[in-house]
C-alpha positions in Angstrom: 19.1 -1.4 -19.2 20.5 -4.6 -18.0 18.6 -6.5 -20.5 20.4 -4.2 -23.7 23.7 -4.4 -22.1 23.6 -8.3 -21.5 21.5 -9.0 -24.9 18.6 -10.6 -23.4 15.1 -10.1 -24.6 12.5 -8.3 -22.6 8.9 -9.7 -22.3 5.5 -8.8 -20.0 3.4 -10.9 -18.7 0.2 -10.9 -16.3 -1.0 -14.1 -14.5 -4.8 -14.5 -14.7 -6.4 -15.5 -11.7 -3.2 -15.0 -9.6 -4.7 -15.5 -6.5 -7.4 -18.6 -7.2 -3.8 -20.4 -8.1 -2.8 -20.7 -3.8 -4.2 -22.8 -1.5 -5.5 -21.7 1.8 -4.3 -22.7 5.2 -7.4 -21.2 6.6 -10.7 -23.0 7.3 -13.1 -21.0 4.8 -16.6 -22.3 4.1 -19.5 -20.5 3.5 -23.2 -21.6 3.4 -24.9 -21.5 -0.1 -27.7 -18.4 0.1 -30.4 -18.8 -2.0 -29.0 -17.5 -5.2 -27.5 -21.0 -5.0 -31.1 -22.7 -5.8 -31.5 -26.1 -5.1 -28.2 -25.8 -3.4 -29.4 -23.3 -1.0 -28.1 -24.5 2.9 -25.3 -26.8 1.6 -21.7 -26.0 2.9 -19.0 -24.8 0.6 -15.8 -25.3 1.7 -13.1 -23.5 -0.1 -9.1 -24.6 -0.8 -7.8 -21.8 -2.7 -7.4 -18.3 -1.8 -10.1 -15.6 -3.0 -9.5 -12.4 -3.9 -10.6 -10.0 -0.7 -9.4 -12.0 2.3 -6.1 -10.5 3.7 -4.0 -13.9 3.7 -4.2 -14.2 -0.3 -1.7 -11.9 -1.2 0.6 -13.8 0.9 -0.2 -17.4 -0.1 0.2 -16.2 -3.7 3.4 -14.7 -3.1 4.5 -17.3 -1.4 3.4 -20.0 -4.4 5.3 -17.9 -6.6 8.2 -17.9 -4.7 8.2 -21.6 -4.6 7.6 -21.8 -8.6 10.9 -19.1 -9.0 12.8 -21.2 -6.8 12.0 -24.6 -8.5 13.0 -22.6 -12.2 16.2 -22.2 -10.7 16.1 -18.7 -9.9 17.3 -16.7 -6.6 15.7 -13.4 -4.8 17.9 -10.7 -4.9 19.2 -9.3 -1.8 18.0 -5.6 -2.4 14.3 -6.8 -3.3 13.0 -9.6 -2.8 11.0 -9.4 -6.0 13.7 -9.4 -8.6 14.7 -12.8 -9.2 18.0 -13.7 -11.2 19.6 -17.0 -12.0 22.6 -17.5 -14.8 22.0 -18.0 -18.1 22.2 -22.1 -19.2 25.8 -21.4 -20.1 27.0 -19.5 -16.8 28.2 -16.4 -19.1 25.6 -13.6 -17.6 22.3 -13.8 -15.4 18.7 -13.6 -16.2 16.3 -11.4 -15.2 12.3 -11.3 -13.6 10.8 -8.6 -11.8 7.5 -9.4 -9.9 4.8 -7.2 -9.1 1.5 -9.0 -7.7 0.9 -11.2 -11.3 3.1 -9.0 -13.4 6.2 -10.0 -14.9 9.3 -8.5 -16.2 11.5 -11.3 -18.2 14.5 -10.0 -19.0 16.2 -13.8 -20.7 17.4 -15.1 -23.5 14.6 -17.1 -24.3 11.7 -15.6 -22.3 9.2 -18.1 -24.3 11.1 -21.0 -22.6 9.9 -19.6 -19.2 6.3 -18.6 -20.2 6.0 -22.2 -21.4 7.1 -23.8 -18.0 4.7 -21.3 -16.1 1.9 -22.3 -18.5 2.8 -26.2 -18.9 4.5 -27.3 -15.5 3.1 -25.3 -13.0 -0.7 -25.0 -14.8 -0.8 -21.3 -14.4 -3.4 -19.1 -16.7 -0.6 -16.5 -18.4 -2.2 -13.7 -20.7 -0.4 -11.0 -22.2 2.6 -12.5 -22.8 5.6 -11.6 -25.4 8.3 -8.8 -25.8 7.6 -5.7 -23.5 5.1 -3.6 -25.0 3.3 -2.6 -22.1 3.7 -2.9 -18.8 1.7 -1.6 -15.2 0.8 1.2 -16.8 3.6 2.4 -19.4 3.8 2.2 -22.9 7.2 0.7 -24.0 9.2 1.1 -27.2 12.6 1.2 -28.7 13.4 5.0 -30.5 15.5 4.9 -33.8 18.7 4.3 -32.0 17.5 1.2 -30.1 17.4 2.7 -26.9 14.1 1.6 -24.7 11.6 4.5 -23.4 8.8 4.3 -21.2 5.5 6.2 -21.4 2.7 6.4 -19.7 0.9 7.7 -22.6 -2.5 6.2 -21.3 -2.2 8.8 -18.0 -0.7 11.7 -19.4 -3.2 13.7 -21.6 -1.6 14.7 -25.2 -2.1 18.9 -26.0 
């Protein structure tokens, strides 16, 4: 709604390999089993964050915070994970929503912020471009322009 009434497009996007983009504070190694071969013994020591371990979630979060804050943007006070900044001339705010590695952009030039993501910060963005779908709901505009939602891939059709 807030993207309609302040013109702004809406776009989706997922992050591949959202957690392999933090690095660690932890001291992780592991030692090669023999499925490794001729590296079998040798000591792996890991920097980034793996899925499974219980501090990834939060070093990811916290990386993304960081990137959000360097693109200018500010966490809202009601949830932490709705981001806003204003627009480049000062006239209404921008929109993202964060869940995990999905985004909501709601911008006037979403493609702008993709392209940072992708060129500055060296993240892995897939699925990106105007809101189609989005954790787990179908998305489309009826004849009058209005957005809907449907979780047609859930709900079985009679």
């Amino acid at each position: 709604m807030l993207a309609k009434l302040n013109d702004l497009e809406l776009w989706g996007a997922d992050i591949g390999n959202a957690y392999l983009e933090a690095f660690t504070e932890e001291k992780l190694y592991i030692i090669a089993d023999p499925e490794f071969e001729e590296l079998e013994g040798h000591i792996f020591v890991f920097h980034k964050a793996l899925y499974g371990l219980k501090s990834s979630g939060l070093r990811w979060s916290k990386k993304l915070h960081d990137i959000m804050k360097d693109l200018g943007f500010l966490p809202s006070k009601a949830d932490p994970y709705i981001w806003y900044k204003e627009n480049k001339d000062g006239t209404k705010y921008e929109y993202v929503a964060i869940y995990v590695d999905d985004l909501l952009i709601a911008m006037e030039n979403p493609k702008e912020m993709i392209d940072q993501l992708k060129e500055k910060f060296k993240l892995k963005i897939k699925g990106d471009g105007p809101l189609e779908y989005h954790l787990g709901c179908d998305y489309y505009l009826d004849p009058d322009g209005n957005l809907l939602a449907a979780p047609r891939k859930y709900v079985p059709r009679s």
